[in-house]
C-alpha positions in Angstrom: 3.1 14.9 3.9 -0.2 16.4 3.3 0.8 16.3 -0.6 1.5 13.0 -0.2 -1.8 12.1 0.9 -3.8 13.9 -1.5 -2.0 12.7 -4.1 -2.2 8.8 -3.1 -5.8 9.8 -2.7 -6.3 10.8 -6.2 -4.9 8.1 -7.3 -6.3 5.1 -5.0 -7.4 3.2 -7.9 -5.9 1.5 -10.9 -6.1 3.7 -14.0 -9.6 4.8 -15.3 -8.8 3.1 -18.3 -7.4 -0.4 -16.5 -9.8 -0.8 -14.3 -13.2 -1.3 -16.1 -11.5 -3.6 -18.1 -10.3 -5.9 -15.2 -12.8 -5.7 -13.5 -14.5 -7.4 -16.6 -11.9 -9.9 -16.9 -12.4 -10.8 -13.1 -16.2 -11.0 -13.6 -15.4 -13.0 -17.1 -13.6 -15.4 -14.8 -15.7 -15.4 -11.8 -18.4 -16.8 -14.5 -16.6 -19.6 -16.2 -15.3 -20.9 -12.8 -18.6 -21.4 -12.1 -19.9 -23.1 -14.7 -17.1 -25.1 -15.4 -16.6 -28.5 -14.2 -18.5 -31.9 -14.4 -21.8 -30.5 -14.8 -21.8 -27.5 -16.8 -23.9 -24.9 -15.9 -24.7 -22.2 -18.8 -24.1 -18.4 -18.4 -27.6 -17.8 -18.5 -28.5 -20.1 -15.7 -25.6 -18.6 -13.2 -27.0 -15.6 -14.1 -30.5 -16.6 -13.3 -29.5 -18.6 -10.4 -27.6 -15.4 -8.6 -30.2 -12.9 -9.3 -33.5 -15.5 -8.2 -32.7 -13.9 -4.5 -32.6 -10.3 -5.3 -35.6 -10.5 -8.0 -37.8 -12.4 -5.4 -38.6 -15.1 -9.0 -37.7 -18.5 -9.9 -34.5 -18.8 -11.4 -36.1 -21.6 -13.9 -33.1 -23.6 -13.5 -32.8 -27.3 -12.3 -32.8 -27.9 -8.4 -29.5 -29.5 -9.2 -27.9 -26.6 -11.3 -29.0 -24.5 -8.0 -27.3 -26.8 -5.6 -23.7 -27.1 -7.8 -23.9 -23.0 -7.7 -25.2 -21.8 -4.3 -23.6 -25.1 -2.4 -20.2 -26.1 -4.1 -18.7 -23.5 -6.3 -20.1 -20.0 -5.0 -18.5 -20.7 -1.6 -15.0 -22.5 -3.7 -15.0 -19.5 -6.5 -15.1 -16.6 -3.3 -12.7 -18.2 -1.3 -10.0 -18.8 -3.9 -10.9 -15.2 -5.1 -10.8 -14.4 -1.3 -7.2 -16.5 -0.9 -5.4 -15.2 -4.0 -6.7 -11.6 -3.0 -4.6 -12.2 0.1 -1.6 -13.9 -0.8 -1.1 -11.8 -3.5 -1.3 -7.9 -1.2 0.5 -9.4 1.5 3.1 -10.3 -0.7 3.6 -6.5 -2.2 3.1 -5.5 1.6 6.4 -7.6 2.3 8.4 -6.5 -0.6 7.9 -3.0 0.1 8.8 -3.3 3.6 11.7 -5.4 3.3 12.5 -3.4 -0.1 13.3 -7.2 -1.7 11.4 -8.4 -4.5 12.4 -11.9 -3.1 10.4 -11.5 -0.1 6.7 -13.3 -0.1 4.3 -14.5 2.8 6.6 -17.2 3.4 9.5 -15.2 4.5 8.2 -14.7 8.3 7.5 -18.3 8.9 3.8 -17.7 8.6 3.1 -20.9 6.0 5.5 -22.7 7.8 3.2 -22.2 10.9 0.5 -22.5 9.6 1.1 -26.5 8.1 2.4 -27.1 11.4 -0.8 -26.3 13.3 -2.9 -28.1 10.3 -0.4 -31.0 10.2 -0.8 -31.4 14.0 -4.5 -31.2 14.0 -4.4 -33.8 11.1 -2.1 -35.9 13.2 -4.5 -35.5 16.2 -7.5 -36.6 14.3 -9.3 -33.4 15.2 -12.2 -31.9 13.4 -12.0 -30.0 9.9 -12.6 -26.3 11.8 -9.8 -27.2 14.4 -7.7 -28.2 12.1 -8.4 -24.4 10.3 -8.3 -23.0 14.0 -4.6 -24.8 14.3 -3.3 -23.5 11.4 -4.3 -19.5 11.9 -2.8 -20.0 15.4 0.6 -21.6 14.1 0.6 -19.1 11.8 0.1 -16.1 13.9 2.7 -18.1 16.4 5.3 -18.5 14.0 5.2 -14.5 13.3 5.6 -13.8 16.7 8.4 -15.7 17.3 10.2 -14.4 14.4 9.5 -10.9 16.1 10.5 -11.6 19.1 13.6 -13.4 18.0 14.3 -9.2 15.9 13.8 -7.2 18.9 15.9 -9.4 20.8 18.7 -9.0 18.7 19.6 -5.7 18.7 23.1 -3.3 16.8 22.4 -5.0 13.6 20.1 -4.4 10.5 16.4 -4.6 12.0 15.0 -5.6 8.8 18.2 -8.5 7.5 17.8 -10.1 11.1 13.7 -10.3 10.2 14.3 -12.2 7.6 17.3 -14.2 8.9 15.1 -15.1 12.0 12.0 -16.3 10.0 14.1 -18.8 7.3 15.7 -20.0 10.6 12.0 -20.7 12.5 10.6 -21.8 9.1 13.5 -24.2 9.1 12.8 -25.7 11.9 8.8 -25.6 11.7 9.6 -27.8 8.2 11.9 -30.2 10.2 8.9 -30.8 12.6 6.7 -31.0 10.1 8.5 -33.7 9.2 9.0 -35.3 12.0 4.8 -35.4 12.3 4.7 -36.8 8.8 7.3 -39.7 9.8 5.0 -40.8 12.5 1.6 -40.2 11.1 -0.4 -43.4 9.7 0.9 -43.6 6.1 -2.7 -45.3 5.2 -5.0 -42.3 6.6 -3.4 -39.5 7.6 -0.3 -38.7 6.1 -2.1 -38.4 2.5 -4.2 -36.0 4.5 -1.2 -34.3 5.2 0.5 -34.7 2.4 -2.7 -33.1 0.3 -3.3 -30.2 2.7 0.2 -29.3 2.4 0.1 -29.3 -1.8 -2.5 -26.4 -1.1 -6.7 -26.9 -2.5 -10.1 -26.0 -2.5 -11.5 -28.9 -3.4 -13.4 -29.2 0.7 -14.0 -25.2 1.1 -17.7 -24.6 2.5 -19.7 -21.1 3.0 -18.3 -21.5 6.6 -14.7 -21.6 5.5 -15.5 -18.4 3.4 -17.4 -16.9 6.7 -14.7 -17.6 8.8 -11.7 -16.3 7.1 -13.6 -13.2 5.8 -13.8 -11.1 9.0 -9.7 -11.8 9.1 -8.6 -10.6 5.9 -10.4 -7.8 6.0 -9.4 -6.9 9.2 -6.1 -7.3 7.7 -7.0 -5.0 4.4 -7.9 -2.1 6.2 -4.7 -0.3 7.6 -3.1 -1.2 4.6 -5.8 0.8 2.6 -5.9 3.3 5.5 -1.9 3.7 5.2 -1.6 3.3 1.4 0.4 7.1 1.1 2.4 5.6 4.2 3.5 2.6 2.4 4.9 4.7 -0.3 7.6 6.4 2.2 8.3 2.6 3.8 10.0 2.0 1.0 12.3 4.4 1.4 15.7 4.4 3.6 14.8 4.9 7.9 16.6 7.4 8.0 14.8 9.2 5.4 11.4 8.1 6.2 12.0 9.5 9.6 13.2 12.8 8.6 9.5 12.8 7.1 8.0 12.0 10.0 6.7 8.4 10.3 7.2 6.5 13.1 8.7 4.0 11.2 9.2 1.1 13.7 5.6 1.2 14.7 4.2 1.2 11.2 6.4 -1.7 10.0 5.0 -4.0 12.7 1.5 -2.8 12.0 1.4 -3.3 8.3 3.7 -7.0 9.2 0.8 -8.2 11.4 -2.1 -6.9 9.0 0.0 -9.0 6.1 0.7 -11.7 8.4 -3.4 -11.7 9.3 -4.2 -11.8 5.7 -1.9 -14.8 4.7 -2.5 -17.0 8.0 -6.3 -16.7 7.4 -5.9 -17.6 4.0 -3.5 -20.8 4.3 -5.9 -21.9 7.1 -8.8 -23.0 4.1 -6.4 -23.4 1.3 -3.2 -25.0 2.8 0.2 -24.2 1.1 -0.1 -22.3 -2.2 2.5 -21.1 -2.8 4.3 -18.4 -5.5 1.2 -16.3 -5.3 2.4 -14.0 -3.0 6.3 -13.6 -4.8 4.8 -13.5 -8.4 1.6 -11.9 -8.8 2.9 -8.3 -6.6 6.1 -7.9 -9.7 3.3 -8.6 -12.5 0.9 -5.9 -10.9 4.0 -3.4 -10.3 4.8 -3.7 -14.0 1.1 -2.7 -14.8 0.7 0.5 -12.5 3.9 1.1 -11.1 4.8 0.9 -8.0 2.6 3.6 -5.9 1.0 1.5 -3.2 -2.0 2.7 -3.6 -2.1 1.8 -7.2 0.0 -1.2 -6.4 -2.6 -2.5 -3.6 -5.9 -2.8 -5.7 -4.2 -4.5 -8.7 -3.0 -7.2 -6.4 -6.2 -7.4 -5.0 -7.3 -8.1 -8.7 -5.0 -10.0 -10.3 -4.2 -12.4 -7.2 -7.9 -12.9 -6.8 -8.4 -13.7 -10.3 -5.4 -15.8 -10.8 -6.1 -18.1 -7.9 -9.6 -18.8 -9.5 -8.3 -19.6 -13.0 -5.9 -22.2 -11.2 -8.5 -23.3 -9.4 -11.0 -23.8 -12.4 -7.8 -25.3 -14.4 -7.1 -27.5 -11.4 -10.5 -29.2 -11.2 -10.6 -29.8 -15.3 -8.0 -30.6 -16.7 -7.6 -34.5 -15.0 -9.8 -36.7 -14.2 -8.5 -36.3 -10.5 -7.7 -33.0 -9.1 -4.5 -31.7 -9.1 -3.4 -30.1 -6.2 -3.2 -26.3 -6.2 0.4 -25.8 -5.5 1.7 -27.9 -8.2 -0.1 -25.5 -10.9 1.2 -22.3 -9.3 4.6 -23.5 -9.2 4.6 -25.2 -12.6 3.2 -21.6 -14.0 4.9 -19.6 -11.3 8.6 -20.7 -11.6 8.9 -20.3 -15.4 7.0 -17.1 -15.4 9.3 -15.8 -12.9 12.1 -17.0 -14.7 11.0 -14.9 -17.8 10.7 -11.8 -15.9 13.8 -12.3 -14.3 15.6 -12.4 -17.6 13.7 -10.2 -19.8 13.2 -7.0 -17.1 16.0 -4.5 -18.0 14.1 -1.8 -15.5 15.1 -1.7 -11.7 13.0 -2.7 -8.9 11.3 -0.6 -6.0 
């Protein structure tokens, strides 16, 4: 076991040779997300702009270059690099548990929740941070149910009656959803609903990014704290036993730290979905899939995907197009790819 530690230790981070360099694609991105858009803001300038603070000078910009950075797409760039980051680890987190590369945030019910609680507020006419509040709470809800609904159920496969129990609550959280939409006013608040549940950014604030911070890293922590542990999840019970992990009790940690992570992140962003099924298989083709390799590239690449949606989003129309229509139109025929060209088995 001690083996096992040290060498998930060594090897926390993505190769020495892969990691400068995506950490220079992230910043690359981080950059033209924030000067893209309808008023263009030069390199220079966000560079300027970000460092005036630290310096203690004038950045020598325009008040109104200032105001697009610091007040509309700092707080929209973090979040969506804050969101993907999220989606993305929970998403490995799940398919190393359940040992399924099918299985993404959305298996336990927790986006199903989530909508509910937003789709309520919405329907309730209740603030923008109830609304959020409603949605990490439905979330969270959902995922205890589904848990509840395993242990109760017992002389069958723990882990196939998880998943049967949460596509049976998500089924029904969709039909109420539904059942809101049908008697919401079509004028006002069912395209409210209607947008929140297509997933965007487009009304995130520094509060949003405050508020959901504390969660997901809450969330983050055990799983970098039991990175080596995750490794032996994958394996059978029985076998993971024989090693000595309390396997029961680690499975419904690393569940609720996932299920943390993706509540607090469909709170701001609504439904975005594929994130968490299709970014966790591209990052296990780059390192491999040792958690604790596996965990900071998904970090990365979910992160930085969600922000060159984002960016594409916001750009490419002269109205923006919702968040989960990009990730799907990119996600499903990206997925269909891998699933035909990948010859190698999955772990």
């Amino acid at each position: 076991m001690n083996g096992a530690r040290r060498a998930a230790a060594a090897s926390l981070a993505i190769p020495r040779r892969g990691a400068p360099l995506g950490l220079l694609v992230l910043a690359a991105l981080l950059f033209l997300a924030l000067g893209t858009g309808r008023y263009e803001v030069s390199p220079e300038e966000i560079a300027r702009i970000l460092l005036a603070p630290l310096t203690g000078t004038e950045s020598g910009a325009s008040a109104t270059a200032e105001t697009v950075i610091w007040n509309v797409r700092l707080p929209r760039v973090l979040t969506g690099l804050l969101v993907g980051a999220a989606l993305a680890t929970a998403g490995a987190v799940y398919q190393g548990l359940f040992r399924n590369p099918l299985v993404s945030p959305d298996i336990l019910g927790v986006s199903a929740g989530a909508s509910l609680g937003a789709v309520l507020g919405i329907f309730l006419s209740q603030s923008a941070l109830m609304i959020q509040a409603l949605a990490f709470a439905g979330g969270l809800l959902a995922v205890t149910l589904v848990a509840l609904l395993g242990s109760a159920i017992r002389g069958r496969d723990p882990i196939l009656v998880l998943v049967l129990a949460g596509v049976a609550i998500g089924a029904l959280l969709g039909a109420l959803i539904s059942l809101v939409k049908i008697l919401a006013d079509p004028y006002n608040q069912l395209p409210a609903i209607t947008f929140w549940l297509l997933g965007s950014l487009a009304s995130v604030t520094r509060g949003d990014l405050l508020s959901i911070l504390p969660a997901i890293l809450l969330g983050l922590m055990p799983l970098v704290l039991l990175r080596w542990r995750m490794n032996l999840m994958t394996l059978d019970d029985e076998e993971a036993r024989s090693l000595g992990l309390e396997t029961r009790r680690l499975r419904i940690l690393l569940i609720a730290a996932a299920t943390l992570m993706t509540a607090a992140a469909v709170s701001v962003s609504g439904v975005v979905g594929w994130i968490g099924l299709l970014v966790p298989h591209v990052a296990r083709m780059i390192v491999g899939p040792d958690f604790s390799r596996l965990l900071p590239a998904s970090l990365m690449l979910g992160g930085g995907y969600l922000v060159a949606v984002d960016t594409l989003a916001r750009t490419i129309a002269e109205i923006e197009v919702p968040l989960g229509i990009l990730t799907a139109a990119i996600g499903a025929p990206f997925f269909l790819w891998l699933l035909t060209t990948t010859r190698t088995g999955w772990r």
